[in-house]
N, C-alpha and C positions, 0 to 999 in steps of 0.2 A: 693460981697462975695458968694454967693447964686449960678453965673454964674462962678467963681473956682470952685464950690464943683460941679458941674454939668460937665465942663470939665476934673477934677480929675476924675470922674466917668466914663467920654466915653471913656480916658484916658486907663482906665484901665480894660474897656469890649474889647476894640479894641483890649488891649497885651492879653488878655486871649482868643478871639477867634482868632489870629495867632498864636499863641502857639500851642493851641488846634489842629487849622488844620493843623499844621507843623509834630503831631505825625506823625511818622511813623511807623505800625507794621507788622514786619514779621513773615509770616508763618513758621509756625516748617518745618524745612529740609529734605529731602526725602532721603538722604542718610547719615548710622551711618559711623564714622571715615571718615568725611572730615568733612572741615570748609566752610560751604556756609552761603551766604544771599540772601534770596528772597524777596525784596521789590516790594511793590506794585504800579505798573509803573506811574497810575495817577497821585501820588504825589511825585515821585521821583524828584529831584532836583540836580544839577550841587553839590552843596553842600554833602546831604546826598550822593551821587554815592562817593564822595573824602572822604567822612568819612567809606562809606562802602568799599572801596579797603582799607584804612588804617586801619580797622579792620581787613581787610582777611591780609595784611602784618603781624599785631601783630599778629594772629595767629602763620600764616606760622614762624616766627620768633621764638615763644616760643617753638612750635614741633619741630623746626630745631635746640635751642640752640643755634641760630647763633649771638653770641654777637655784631658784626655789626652790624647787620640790626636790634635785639632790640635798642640798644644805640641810634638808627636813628630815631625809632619811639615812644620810650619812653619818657616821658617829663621828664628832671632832677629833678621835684621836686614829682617824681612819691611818690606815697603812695599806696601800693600792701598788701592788709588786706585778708590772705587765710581762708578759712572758717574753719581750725584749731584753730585761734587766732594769728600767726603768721603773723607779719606786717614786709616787705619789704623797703627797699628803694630802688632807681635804681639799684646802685650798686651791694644790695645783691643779690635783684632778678636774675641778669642777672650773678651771680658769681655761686650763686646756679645748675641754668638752665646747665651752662659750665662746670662746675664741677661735673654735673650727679645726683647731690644730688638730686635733683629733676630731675624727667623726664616726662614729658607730649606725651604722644603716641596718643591721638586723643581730636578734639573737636568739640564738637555739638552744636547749639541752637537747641532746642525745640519752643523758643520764643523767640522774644526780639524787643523791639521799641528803636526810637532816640525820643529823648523829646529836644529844644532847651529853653534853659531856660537866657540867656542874649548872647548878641553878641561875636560869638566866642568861646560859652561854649554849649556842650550839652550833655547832660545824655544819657544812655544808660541803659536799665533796662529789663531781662527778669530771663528766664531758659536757665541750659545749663547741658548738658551731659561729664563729662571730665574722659580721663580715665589718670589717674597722680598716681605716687607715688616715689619709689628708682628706681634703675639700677633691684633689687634684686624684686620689690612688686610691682602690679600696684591693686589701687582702682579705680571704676566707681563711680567718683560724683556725683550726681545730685543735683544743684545750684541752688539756687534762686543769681543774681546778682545784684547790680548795680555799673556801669561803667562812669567814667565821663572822656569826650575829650575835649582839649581845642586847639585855635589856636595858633600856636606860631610859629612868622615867616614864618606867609602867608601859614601854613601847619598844619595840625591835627595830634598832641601828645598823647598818651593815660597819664593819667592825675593819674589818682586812679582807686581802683576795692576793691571792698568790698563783698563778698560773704558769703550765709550759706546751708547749707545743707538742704536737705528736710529730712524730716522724711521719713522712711519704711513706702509702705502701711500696714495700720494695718488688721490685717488678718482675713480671712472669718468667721462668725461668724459656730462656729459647729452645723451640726443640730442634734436634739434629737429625 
């Protein structure tokens, strides 16, 4: 009994120190209105590189509208939660995007890691910069996210996105 509860344990030092070292996090972007990632080369992986072109695709895709190439990299069973309250499914989303109602003119990280959390599943979690809004209004968000990818048929889906807004810094205190 004694040597289970001792394997369950190493069991489960081992998944939490390849997790661990599997983060990945990237440096905030050096340039505002494009979509880059800079990962850090040591631990870069065959993997995260297919997950980081499949995020710079969703990007490219949501600033272009292009319901192709969303449809391509969207998982069907997407779940799209805007930091309004406003939840998404494929569909909408990408009817929304085509129809203008929404339009997304840029987008930043400021930060963001991949976390792999089971096979074929990994989070994505940072800050990001977006400037979105109508055809007529654009607002600059600033996001705290998280983002989940999964595999699906041998290729990385964007899965869900769950966002909220950061607060205003709150302002200098006046001196007297």
């Amino acid at each position: 009994m004694n040597s289970v509860r001792l394997s369950r344990c190493f069991l489960l030092t081992a998944l939490f120190a390849v997790s661990a070292s599997a983060q990945i996090e990237a440096p905030a972007a050096t340039a505002r209105n494009s979509v880059t990632h800079a990962l850090l080369a040591p631990a870069e992986t065959a993997a995260f590189a297919d997950l980081r072109a499949a995020d710079d695709e969703r990007t490219a895709a949501i600033l272009a509208a292009d319901a192709a190439r969303l449809d391509a990299i969207l998982s069907d069973d997407l779940h799209y939660a805007h930091s309004n309250g406003v939840v998404d499914t494929k569909s909408a989303f990408i009817e929304s995007l085509t129809s203008r109602r929404s339009v997304y003119k840029s987008f930043e990280y400021t930060r963001h890691r991949f976390i792999p959390v089971a096979p074929g599943v990994i989070l994505m979690t940072g800050r990001a910069l977006i400037r979105a809004g109508s055809a007529d209004t654009q607002n600059l968000l600033d996001l705290n996210f998280l983002a989940v990818w999964r595999q699906e048929g041998g290729r990385w889906r964007f899965l869900a996105w769950q966002s909220s807004r950061n607060p205003p810094p709150a302002p200098a205190p006046s001196a007297k």
